[in-house]
N, C-alpha and C positions, 0 to 999 in steps of 0.2 A: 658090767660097766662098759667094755670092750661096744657091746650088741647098742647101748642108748647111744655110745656115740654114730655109728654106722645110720642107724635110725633118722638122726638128726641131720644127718649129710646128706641121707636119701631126700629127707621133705625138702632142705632147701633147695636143693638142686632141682625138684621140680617145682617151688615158687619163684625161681628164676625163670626155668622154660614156660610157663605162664607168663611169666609178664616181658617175653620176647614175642607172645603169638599175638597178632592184629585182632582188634575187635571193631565191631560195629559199634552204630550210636546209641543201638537198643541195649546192646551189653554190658552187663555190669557184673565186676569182678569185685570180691572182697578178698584181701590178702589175709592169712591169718598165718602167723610166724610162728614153728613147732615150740612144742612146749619147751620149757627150760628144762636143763641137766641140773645137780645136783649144784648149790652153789650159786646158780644164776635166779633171774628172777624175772618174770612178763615183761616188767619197765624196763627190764636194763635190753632187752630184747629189742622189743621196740623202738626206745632211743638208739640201737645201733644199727636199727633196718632204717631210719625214717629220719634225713636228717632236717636238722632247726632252717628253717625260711625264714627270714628275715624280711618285713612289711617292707613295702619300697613307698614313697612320697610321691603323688601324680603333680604334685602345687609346690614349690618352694614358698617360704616361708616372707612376708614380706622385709623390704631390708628398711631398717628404720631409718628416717628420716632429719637430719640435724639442722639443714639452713630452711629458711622459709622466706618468701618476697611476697609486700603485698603492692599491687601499683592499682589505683583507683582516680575515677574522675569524678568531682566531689561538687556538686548544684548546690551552694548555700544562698539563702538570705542573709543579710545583715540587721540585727538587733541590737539595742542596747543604748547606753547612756553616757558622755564624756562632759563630765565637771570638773571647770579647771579655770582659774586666773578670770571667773567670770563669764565663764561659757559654762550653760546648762539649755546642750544639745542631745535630743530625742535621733540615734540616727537612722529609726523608719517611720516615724513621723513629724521630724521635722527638716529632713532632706529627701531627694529621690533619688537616693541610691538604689540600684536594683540589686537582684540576685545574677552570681558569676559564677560560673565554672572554673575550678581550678585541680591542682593534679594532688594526691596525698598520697606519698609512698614510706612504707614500711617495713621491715625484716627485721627478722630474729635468728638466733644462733642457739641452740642447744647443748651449752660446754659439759652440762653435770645429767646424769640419771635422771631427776628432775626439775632443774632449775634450767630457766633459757633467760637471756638476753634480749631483751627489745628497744629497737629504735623506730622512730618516726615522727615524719617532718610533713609540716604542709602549708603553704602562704594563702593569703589573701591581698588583692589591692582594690580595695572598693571605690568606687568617685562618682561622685553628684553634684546636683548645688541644693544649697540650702532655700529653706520655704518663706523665710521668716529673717528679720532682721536679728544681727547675734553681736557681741560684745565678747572679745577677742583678748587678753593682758591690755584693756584701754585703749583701745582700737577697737570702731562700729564697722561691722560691715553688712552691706545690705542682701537683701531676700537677692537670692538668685547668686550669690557668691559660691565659687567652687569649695569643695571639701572633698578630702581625700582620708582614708584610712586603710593603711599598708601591716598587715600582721603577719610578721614570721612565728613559725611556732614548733619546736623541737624538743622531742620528748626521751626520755632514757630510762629505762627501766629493766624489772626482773619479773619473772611469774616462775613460780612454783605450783607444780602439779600435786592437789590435794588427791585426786582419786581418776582411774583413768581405765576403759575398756572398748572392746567393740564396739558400745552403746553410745560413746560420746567421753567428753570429759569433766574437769573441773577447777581452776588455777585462780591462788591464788597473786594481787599484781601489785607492785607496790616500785614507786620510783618518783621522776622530777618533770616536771614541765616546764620550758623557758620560751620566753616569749618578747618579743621585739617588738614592739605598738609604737608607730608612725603615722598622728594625724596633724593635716593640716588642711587651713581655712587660704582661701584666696580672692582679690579683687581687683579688677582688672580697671585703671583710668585712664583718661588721658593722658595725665603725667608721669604714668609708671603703677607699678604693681603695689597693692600693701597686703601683705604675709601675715600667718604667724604657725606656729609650728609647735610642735608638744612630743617630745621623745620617751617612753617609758621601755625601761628593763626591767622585767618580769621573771622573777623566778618561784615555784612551788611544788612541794610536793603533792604526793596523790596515797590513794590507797582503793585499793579495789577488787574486782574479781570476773571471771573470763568463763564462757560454760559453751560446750559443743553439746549437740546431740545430732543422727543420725536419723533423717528420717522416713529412708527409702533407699534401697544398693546408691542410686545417682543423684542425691539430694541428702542435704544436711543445714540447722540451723546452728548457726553462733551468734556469742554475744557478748557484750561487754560493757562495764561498769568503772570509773572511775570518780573520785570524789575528794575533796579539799575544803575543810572551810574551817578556819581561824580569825576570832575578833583580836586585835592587839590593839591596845589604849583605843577603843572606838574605829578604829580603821579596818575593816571590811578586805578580809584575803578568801575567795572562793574559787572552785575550780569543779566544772562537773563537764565528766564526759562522759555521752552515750551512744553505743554501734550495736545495731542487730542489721543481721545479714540473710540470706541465702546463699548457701552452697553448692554449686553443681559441677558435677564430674563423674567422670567414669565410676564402676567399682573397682578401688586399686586393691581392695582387702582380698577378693577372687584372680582378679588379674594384674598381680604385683610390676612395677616400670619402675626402671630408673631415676625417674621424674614425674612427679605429680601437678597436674594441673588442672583448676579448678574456675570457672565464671562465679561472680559475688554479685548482689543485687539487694541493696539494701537501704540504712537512713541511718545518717550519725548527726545527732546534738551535740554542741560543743560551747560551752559558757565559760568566760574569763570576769574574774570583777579584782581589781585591785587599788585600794584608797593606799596613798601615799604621799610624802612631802606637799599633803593641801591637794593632793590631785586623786579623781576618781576615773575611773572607765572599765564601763562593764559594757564587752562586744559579745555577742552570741552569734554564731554560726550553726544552720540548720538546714538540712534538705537530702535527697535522695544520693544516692553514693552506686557508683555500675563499675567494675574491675575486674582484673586477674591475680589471682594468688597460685603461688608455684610454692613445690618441697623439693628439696634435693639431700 
């Protein structure tokens, strides 16, 4: 017993002075640890010449993302129909209103694993004159009378993430849309002005659904869906809205930042129709949409 251990002390002592001697790039050494004594065993041998390395990480991990802004400039037409007190106005073909640019901003908050919070606002104030002679609550007024229609419109909602990966995602959306409709007709005399004016309060829910995908490291599509429509006693409540976009930005998934930012290039539809107390007006809003959306 005395002689294996002596043995054992000899070989390691020269696999230490081995692996003290300098080699070239040609040379290759293979270690082999003397055999075990009674009781031990190769594994236990080698776990205590060789010890655990531990992977190291070259990429941290991206850090996720909870708020998000969307800010956009938004080229609509104006569409649609306002019946009311005797006014049945066409207002793209039966004024010249044009199409306006205006601003539509948006953010969401992230409070649950996968529920977020969404808000967004966006106005409109259209103005023309009319083509055609129109009838006003009993009041004429003639071709070429000014008209105006002013639309606030503010939205609140929730989206729940159905399914989500590298590839893109999938959310369900579901919330309210409120809306502030300001039209009015005007004519200008000798004697003074004659008016008339039509205020509606709009309020509806939605339901819907929101889809990413990925479709190059610096490009990606999104899209989205929203929907409403209820008859009650013959009175017409609808709401549809639709965004598809383009994406671009860096790869943040390779090269993770504190802050993400992204150009958007796309086309959002947006149709209102609400009959109420004798009164109707259906505006649609349509045309190309160019912006920044940021994560933080």
């Amino acid at each position: 017993m005395f002689f294996k251990h002596c043995v054992r002390v000899i070989l390691l002592g020269l696999a230490v002075i081995v692996l003290n001697q300098p080699t070239t790039a040609t040379q290759m050494i293979e270690i082999i640890p003397p055999p075990p004594v009674p009781g031990e065993s190769v594994q236990t041998l080698y776990t205590e010449s060789r010890p655990a390395i531990e992977p190291v990480s070259i990429f941290d991990a991206p850090e996720e993302k909870n708020l998000g802004v969307d800010v956009r400039l938004w080229h609509s037409d104006l569409a649609g129909q306002i019946d009311s007190r005797g006014m049945n106005l066409g207002l793209s073909a039966d004024t010249s209103i044009s199409a306006q640019s205006s601003g539509n901003l948006s953010g969401s908050w992230q409070f649950a694993d996968n529920t977020q919070l969404q808000l967004d606002y966006f106005k409109f104030d259209h103005s023309g004159h009319t083509n055609r002679n129109v009838t006003f609550d009993n009041r004429n007024y003639a071709a070429g009378s000014t008209i105006r229609l002013r639309n606030n419109i503010f939205g609140l909602g929730l989206s729940h993430i159905l399914s989500e990966n590298d590839e893109g995602s999938f959310k369900l959306l579901y919330g309210f849309r409120f809306s502030q409709l300001n039209t009015k007709i005007e004519q200008s005399f000798a004697a003074g002005i004659r008016a008339g004016e039509l205020d509606q309060n709009i309020g509806m829910p939605y339901l819907g659904v929101e889809g990413t995908a990925r479709l190059s490291d610096n490009a990606g599509l999104t899209g989205s869906a929203r929907f409403f429509d209820f008859d009650k006693n013959g009175e017409a409540n609808r709401l549809s809205d639709f965004d598809l976009a383009f994406e671009f930005g860096r790869d943040y998934q390779n090269m993770p930042a504190s802050q993400e930012w992204y150009g958007v290039l796309g086309y959002r539809y947006f149709m209102l129709h609400d009959e109420s107390d004798g009164n109707s007006s259906r505006v649609v809003y349509s045309g190309p949409v160019l912006g920044l959306r940021g994560k933080f």
